[in-house]
The first five atom37 places (N, CA, C, CB, O) and aatype in JSON, in Angstrom:
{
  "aatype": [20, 20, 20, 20, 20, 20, 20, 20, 20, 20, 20, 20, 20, 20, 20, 20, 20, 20, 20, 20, 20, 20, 20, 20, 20, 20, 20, 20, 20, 20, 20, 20, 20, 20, 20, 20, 20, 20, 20, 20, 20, 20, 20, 20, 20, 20, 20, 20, 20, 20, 20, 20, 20, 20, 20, 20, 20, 20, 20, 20, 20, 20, 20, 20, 20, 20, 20, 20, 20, 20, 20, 20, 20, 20, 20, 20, 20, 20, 20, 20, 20, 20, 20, 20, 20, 20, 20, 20, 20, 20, 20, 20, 20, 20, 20, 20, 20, 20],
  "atom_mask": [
    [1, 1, 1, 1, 1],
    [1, 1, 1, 1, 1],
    [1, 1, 1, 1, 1],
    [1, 1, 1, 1, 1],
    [1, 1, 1, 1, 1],
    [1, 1, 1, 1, 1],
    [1, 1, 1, 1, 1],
    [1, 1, 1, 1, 1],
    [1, 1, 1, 1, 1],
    [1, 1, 1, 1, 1],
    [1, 1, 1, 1, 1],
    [1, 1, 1, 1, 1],
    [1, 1, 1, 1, 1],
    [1, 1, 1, 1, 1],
    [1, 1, 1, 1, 1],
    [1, 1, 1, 1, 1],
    [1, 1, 1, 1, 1],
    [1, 1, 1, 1, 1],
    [1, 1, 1, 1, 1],
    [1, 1, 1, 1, 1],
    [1, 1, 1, 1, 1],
    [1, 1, 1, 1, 1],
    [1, 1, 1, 1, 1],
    [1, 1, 1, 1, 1],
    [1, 1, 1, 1, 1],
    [1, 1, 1, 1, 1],
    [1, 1, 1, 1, 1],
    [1, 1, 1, 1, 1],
    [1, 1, 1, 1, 1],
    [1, 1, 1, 1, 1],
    [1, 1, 1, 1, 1],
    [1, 1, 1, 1, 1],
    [1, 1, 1, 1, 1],
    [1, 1, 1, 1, 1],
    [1, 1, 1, 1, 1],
    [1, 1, 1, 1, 1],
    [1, 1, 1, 1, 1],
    [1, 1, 1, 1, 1],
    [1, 1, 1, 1, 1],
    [1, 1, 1, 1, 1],
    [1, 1, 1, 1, 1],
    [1, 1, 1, 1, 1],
    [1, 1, 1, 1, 1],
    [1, 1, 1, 1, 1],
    [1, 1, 1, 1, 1],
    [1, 1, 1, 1, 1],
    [1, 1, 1, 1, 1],
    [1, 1, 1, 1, 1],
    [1, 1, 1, 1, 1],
    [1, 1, 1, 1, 1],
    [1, 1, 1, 1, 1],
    [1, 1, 1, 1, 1],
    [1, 1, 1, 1, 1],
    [1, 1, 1, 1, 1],
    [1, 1, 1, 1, 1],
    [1, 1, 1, 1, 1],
    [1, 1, 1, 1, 1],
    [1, 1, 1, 1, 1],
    [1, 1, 1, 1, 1],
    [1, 1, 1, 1, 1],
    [1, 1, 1, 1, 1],
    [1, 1, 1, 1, 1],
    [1, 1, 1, 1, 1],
    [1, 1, 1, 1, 1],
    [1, 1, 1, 1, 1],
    [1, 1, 1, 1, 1],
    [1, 1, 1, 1, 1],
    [1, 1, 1, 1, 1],
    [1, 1, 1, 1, 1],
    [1, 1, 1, 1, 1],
    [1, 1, 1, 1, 1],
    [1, 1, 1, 1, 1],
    [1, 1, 1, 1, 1],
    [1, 1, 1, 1, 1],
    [1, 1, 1, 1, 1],
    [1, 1, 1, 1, 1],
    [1, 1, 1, 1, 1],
    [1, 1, 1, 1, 1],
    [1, 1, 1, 1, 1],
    [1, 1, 1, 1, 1],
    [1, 1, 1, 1, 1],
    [1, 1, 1, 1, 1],
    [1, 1, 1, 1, 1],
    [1, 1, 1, 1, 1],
    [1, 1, 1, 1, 1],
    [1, 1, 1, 1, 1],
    [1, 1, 1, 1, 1],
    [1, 1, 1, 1, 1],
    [1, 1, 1, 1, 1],
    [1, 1, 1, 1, 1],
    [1, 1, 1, 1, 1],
    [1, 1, 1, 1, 1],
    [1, 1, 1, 1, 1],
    [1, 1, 1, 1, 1],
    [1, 1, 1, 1, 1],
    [1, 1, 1, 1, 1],
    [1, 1, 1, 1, 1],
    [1, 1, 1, 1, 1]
  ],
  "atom_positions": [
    [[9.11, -60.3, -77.67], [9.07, -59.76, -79.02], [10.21, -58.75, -79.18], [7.7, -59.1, -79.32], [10.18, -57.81, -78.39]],
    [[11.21, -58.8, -80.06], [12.34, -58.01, -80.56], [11.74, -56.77, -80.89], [13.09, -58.61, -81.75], [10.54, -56.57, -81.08]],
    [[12.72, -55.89, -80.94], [11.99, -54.22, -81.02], [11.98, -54.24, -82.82], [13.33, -52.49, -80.11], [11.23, -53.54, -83.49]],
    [[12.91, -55.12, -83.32], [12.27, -54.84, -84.29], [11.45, -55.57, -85.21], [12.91, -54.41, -84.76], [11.32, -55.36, -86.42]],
    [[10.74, -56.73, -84.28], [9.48, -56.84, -84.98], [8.46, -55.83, -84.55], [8.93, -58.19, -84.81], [7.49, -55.64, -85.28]],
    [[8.63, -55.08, -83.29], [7.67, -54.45, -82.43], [7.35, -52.87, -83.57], [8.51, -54.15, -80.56], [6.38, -52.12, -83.69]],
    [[8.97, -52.96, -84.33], [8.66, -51.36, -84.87], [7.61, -51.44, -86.24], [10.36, -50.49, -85.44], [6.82, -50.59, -86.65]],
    [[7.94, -52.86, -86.8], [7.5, -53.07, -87.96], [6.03, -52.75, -88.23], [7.8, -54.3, -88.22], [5.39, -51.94, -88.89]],
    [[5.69, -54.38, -86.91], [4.01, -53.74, -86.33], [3.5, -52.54, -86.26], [3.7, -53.93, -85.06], [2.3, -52.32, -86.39]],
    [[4.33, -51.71, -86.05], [3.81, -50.02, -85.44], [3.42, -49.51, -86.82], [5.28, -48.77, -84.59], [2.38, -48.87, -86.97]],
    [[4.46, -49.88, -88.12], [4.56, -49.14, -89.16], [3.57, -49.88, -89.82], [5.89, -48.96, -89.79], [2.96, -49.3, -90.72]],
    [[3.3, -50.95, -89.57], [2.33, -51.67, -90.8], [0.71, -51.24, -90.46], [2.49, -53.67, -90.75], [-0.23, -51.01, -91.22]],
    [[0.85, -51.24, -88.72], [-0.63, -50.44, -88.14], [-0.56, -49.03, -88.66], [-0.78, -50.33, -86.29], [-1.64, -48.44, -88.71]],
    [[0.25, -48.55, -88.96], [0.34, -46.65, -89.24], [-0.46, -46.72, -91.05], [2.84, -45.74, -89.29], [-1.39, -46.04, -91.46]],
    [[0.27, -47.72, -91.77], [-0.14, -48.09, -92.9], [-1.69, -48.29, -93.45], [0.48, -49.08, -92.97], [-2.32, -47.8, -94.39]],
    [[-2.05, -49.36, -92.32], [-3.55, -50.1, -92.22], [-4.6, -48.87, -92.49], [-3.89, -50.88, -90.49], [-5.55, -48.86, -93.28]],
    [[-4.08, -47.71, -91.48], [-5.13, -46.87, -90.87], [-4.91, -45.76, -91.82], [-4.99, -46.5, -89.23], [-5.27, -44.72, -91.28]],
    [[-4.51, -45.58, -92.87], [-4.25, -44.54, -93.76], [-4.9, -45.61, -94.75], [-2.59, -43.85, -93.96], [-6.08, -45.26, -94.74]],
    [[-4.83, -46.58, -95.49], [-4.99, -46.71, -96.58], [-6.0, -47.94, -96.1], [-3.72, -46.81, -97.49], [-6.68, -48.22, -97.08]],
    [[-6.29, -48.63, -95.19], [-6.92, -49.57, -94.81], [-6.57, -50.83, -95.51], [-8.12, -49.24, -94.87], [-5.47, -50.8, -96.07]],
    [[-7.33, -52.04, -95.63], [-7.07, -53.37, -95.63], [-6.96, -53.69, -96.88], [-7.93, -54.14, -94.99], [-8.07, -53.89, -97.37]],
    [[-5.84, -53.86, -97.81], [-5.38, -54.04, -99.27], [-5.79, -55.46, -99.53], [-3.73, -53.79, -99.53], [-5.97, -55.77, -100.71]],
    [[-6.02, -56.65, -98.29], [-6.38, -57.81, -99.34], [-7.3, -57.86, -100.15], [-6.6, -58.85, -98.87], [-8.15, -56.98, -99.99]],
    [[-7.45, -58.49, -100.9], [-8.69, -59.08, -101.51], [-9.66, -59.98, -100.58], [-8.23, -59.94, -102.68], [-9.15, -60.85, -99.86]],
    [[-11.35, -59.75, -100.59], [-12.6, -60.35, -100.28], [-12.7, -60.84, -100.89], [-13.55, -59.97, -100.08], [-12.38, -60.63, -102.05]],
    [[-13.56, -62.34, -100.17], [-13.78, -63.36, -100.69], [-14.94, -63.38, -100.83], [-13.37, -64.26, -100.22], [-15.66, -62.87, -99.98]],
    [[-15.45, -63.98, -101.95], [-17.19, -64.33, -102.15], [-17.56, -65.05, -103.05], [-18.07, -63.28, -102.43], [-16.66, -65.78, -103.47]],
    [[-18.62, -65.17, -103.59], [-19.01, -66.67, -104.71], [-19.03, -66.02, -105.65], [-20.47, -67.66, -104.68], [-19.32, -64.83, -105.67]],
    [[-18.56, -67.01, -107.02], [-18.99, -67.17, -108.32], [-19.84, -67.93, -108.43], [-18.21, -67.46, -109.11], [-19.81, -69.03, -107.87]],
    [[-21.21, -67.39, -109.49], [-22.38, -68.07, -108.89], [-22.84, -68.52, -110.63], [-23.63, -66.86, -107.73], [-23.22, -67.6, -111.36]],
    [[-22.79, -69.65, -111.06], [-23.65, -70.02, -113.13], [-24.39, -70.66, -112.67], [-22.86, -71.01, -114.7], [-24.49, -71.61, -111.89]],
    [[-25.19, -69.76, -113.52], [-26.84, -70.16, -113.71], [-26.98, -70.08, -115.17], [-28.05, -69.04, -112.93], [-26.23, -69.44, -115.92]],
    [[-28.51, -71.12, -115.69], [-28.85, -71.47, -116.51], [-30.28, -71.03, -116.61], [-28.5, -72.57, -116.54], [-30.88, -70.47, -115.7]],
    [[-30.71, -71.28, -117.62], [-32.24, -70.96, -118.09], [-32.47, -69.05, -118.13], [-33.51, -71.84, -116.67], [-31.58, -68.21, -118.0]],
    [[-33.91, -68.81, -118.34], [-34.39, -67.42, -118.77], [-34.95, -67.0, -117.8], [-35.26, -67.28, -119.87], [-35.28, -67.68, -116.82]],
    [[-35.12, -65.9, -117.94], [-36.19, -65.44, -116.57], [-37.37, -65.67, -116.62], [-36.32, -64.09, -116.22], [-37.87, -65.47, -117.72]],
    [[-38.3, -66.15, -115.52], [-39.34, -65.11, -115.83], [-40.43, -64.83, -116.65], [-38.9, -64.36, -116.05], [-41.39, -65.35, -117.23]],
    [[-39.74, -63.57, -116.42], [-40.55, -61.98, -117.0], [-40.23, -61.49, -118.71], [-39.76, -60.44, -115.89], [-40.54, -60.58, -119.48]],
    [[-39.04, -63.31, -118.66], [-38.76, -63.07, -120.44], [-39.67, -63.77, -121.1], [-37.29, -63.6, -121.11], [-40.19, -63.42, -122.16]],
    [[-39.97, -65.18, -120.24], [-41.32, -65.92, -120.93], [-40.63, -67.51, -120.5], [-41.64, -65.53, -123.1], [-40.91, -68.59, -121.02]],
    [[-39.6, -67.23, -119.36], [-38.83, -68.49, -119.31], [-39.59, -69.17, -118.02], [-37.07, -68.24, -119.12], [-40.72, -68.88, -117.64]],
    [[-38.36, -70.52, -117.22], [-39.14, -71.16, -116.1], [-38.36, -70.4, -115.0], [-39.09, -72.95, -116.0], [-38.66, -70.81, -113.88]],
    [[-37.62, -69.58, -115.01], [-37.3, -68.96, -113.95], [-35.31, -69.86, -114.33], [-38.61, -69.41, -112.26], [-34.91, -70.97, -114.7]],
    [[-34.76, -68.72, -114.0], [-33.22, -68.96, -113.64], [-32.54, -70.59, -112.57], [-32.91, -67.41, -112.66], [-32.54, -70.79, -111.35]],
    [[-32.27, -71.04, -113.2], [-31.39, -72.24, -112.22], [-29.6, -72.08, -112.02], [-31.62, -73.94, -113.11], [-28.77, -71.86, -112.9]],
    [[-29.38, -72.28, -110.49], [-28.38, -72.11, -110.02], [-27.35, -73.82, -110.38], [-28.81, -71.58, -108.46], [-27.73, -74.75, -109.67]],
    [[-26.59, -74.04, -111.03], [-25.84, -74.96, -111.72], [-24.35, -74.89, -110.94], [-25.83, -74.57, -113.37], [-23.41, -75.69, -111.0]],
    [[-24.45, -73.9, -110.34], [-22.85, -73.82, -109.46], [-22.61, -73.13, -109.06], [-21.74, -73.9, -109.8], [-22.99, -72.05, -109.52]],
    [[-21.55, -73.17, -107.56], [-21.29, -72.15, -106.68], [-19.51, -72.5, -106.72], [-22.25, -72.3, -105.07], [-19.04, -73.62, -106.55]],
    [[-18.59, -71.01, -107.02], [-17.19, -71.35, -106.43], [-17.24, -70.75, -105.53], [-15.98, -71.11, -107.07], [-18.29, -70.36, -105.01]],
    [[-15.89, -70.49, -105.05], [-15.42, -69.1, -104.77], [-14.37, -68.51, -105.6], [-14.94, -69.04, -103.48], [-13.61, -69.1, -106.37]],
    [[-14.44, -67.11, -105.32], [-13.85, -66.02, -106.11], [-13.16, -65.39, -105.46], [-14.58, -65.2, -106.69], [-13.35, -65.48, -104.25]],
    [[-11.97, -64.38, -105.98], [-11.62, -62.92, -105.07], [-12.18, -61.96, -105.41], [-10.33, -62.38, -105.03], [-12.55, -62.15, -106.57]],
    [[-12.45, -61.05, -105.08], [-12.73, -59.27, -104.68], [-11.31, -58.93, -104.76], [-13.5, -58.76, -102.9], [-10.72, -59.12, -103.7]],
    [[-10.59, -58.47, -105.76], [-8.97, -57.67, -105.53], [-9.71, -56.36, -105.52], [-7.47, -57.82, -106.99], [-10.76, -56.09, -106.1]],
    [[-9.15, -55.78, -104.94], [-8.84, -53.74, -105.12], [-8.15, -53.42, -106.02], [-7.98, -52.84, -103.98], [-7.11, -53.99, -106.37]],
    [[-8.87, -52.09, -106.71], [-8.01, -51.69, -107.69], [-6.75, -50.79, -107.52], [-8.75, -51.14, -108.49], [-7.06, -49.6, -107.42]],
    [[-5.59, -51.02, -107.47], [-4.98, -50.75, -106.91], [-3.26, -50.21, -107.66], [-5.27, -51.71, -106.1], [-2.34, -50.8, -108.22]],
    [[-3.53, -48.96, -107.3], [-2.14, -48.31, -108.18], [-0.44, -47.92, -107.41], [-2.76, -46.66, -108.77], [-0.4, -47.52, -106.24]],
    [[0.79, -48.09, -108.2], [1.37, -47.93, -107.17], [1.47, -46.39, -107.86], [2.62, -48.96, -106.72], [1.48, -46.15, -109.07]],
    [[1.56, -45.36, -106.71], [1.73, -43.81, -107.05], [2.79, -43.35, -105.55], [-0.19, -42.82, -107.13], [2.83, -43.72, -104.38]],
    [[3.44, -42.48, -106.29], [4.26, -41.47, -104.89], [3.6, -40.93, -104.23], [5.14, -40.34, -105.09], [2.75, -40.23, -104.78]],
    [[3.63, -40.95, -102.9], [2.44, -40.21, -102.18], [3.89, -39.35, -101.01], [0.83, -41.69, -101.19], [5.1, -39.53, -100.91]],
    [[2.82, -38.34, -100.25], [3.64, -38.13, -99.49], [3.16, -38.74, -98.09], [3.93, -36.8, -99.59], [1.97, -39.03, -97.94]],
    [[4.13, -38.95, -97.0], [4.03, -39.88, -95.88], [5.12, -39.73, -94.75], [4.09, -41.27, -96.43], [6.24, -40.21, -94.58]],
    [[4.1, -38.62, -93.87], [4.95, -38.6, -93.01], [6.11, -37.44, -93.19], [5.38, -39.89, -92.98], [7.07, -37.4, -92.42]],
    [[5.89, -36.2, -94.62], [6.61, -35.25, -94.34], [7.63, -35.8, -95.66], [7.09, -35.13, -92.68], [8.34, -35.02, -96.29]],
    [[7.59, -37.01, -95.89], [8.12, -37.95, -97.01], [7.93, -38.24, -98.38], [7.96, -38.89, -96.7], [6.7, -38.37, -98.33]],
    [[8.12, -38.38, -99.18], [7.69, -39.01, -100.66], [7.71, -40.57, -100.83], [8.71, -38.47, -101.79], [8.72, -40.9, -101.44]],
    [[7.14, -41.31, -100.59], [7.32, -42.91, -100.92], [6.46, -43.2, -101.87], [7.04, -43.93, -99.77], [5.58, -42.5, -102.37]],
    [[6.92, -44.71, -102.2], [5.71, -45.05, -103.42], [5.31, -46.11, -102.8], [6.11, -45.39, -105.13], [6.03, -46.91, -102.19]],
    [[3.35, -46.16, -103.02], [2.6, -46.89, -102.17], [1.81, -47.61, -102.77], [2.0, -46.28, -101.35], [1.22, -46.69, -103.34]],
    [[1.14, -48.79, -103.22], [0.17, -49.21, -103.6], [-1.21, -49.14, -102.99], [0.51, -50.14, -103.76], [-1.72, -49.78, -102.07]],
    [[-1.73, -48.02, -103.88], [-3.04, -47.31, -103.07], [-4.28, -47.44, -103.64], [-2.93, -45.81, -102.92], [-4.3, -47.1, -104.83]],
    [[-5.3, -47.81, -103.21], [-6.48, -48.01, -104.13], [-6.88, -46.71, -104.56], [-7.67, -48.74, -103.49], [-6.85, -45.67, -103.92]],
    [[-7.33, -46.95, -105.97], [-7.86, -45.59, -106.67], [-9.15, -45.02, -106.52], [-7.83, -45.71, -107.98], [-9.52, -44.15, -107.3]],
    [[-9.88, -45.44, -105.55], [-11.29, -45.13, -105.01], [-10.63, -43.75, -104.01], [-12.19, -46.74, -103.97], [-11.07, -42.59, -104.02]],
    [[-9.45, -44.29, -103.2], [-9.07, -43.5, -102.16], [-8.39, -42.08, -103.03], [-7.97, -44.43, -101.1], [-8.3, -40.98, -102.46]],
    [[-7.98, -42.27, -104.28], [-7.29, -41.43, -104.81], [-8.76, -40.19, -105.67], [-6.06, -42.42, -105.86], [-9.0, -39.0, -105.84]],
    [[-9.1, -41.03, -105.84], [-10.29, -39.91, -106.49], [-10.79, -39.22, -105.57], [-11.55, -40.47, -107.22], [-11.17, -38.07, -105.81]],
    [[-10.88, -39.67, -104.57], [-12.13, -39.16, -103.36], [-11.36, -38.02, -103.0], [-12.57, -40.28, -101.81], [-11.99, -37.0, -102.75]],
    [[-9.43, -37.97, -102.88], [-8.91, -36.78, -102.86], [-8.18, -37.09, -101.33], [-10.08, -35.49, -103.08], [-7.62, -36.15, -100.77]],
    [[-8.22, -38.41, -100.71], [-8.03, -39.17, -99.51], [-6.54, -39.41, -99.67], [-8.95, -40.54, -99.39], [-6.01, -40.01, -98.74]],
    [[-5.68, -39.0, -100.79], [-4.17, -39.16, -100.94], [-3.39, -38.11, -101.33], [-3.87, -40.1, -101.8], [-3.66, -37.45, -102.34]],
    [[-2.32, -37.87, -100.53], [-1.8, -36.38, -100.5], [-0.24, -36.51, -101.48], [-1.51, -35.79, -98.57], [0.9, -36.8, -101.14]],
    [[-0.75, -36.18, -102.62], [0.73, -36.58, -103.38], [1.27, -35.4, -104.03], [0.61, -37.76, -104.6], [0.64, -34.42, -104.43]],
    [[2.69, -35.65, -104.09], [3.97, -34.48, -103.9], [3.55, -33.65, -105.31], [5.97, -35.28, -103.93], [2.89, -34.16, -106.21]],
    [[4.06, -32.28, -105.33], [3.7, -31.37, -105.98], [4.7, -31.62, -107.17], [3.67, -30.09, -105.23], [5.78, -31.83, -106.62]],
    [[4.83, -31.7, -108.39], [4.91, -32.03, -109.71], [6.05, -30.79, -109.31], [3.45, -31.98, -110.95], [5.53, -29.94, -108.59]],
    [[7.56, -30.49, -109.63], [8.12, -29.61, -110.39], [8.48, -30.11, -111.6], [9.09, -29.07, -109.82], [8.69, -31.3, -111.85]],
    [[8.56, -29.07, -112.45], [9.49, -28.42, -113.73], [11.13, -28.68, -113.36], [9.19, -26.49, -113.91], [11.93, -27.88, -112.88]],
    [[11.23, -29.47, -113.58], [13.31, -29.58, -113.75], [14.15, -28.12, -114.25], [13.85, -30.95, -115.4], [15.31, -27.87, -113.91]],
    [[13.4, -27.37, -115.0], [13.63, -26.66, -115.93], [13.2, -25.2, -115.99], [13.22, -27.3, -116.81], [13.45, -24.28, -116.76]],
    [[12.44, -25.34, -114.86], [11.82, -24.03, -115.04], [12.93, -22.79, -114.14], [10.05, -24.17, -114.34], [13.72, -23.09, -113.24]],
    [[12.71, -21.42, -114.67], [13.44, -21.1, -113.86], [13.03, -20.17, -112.78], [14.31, -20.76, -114.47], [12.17, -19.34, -113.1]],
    [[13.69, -20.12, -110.98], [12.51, -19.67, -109.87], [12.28, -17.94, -109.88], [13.09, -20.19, -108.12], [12.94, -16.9, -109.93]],
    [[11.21, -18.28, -109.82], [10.41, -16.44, -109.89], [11.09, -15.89, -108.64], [8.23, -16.24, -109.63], [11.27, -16.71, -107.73]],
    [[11.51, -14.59, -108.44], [11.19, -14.29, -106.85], [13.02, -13.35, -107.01], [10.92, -16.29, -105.35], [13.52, -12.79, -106.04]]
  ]
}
C-alpha cells in the first residue's frame, strides 16, 4: 500500500470518528390499505414492501479542524447538540479595542 493511500485512510478514519458514518440506512417502504381497527375497519393490509434510504440531514458549514477552518458536510443533529466547534464570526469592520 503507497503512503499515500495509507495517509488518506488515516484522514478519512480521523473524519469517521468526529462526525461518524454520513451514508444513508437502508430500510423498507411499507403501503398498506384498509382502516384500522379501532376505527370500525378489518384491520390494515400490507399491499407492498420496497426499499428506501435513511439520508442524514446534512449541512455543509465551516467548522474548525485540527487548529483549521474547513468546510464539512455535517449532520445538523451533531450541530445542535453543540458536538461542532465552528470559527468565531469577525466584523471586517470593526475597529480593535485594546
Amino acid at each position: 500500500m503507497s503512503t499515500l493511500k495509507k495517509n488518506k485512510r488515516i484522514k478519512q478514519a480521523k473524519r469517521e470518528a468526529l462526525y461518524g458514518d454520513l451514508k444513508p440506512s437502508v430500510g423498507n417502504n411499507v403501503t398498506q390499505r384498509g382502516k384500522y381497527k379501532y376505527l370500525g375497519g378489518n384491520g390494515r393490509q400490507t399491499t407492498g414492501v420496497s426499499k428506501r434510504l435513511f439520508k442524514r440531514n446534512l449541512q455543509k458549514i465551516r467548522v474548525i479542524e485540527d487548529g483549521r477552518v474547513v468546510r464539512r458536510r455535517v449532520p445538523v443533529s451533531m450541530i445542535r447538540a453543540g458536538l461542532i466547534e465552528k470559527p468565531q464570526v469577525v466584523d471586517p469592520f470593526a475597529i480593535p479595542e485594546g
